[in-house]
C-alpha positions in Angstrom: -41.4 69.7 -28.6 -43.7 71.7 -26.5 -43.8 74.7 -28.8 -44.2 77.0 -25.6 -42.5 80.4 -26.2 -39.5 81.6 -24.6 -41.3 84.3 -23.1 -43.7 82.2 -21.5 -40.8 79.9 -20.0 -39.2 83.2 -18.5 -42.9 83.7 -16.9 -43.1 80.4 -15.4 -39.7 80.3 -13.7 -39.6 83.6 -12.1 -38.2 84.7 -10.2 -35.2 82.5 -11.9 -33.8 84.8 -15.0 -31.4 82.6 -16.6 -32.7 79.4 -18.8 -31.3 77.8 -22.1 -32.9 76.0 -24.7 -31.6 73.1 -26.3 -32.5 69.9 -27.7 -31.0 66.6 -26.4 -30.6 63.9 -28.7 -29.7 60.1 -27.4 -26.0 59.9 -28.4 -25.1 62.7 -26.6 -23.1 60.5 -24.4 -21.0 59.5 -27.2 -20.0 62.9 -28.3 -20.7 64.4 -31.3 -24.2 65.3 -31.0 -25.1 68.8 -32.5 -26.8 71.0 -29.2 -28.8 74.2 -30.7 -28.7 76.7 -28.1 -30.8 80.0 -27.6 -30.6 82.0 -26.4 -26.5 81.9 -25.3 -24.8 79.3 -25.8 -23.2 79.1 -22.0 -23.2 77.4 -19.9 -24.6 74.4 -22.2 -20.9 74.5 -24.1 -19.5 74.3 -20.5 -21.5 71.5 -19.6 -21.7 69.6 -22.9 -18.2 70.5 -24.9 -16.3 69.8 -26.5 -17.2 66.4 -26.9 -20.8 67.6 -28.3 -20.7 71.4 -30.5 -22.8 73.7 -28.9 -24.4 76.1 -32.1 -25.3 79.6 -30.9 -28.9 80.5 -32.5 -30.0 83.7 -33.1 -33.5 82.9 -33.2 -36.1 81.1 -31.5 -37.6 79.5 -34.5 -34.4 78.1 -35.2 -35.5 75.4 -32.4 -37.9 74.0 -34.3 -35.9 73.7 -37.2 -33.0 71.6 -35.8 -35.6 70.0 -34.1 -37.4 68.9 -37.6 -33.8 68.2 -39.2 -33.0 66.2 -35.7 -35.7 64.3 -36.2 -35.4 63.3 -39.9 -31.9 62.2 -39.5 -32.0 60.9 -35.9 -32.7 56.9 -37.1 -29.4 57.2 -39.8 -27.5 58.8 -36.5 -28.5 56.2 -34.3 -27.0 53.2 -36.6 -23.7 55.3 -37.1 
């Protein structure tokens, strides 16, 4: 992860207004793979769901923190 702030992503796309942050995780093409999204959830859940839950964040920081659970439990996900 990249650890660049939203703020600074909204910067380098202008004059675009509209991004979403999310972290993809290999089995997403299976389904059931958990997609944190900040800051709205659309149009990831349209995209992704509802094969693959799209969870709303309400934070920025919360990124990181799926992104450090992801990561802990991403090799016992991969065998299941």
């Amino acid at each position: 992860m990249a650890n660049v702030p939203f703020v600074s992503l909204l910067t380098a796309i202008a004059p675009a207004r509209d991004i979403y942050v999310t972290i993809l995780i290999g089995f997403l093409v299976r389904g059931g793979c958990p997609l944190p999204a900040f800051p709205k959830v659309e149009p990831l859940r349209s995209l992704f769901s509802p094969e693959n839950p799209v969870i709303p964040l309400s934070a920025e920081s919360q990124i990181a923190d799926h992104f450090a659970a992801s990561a802990l439990l991403s090799a016992a996900l991969t065998v299941m």
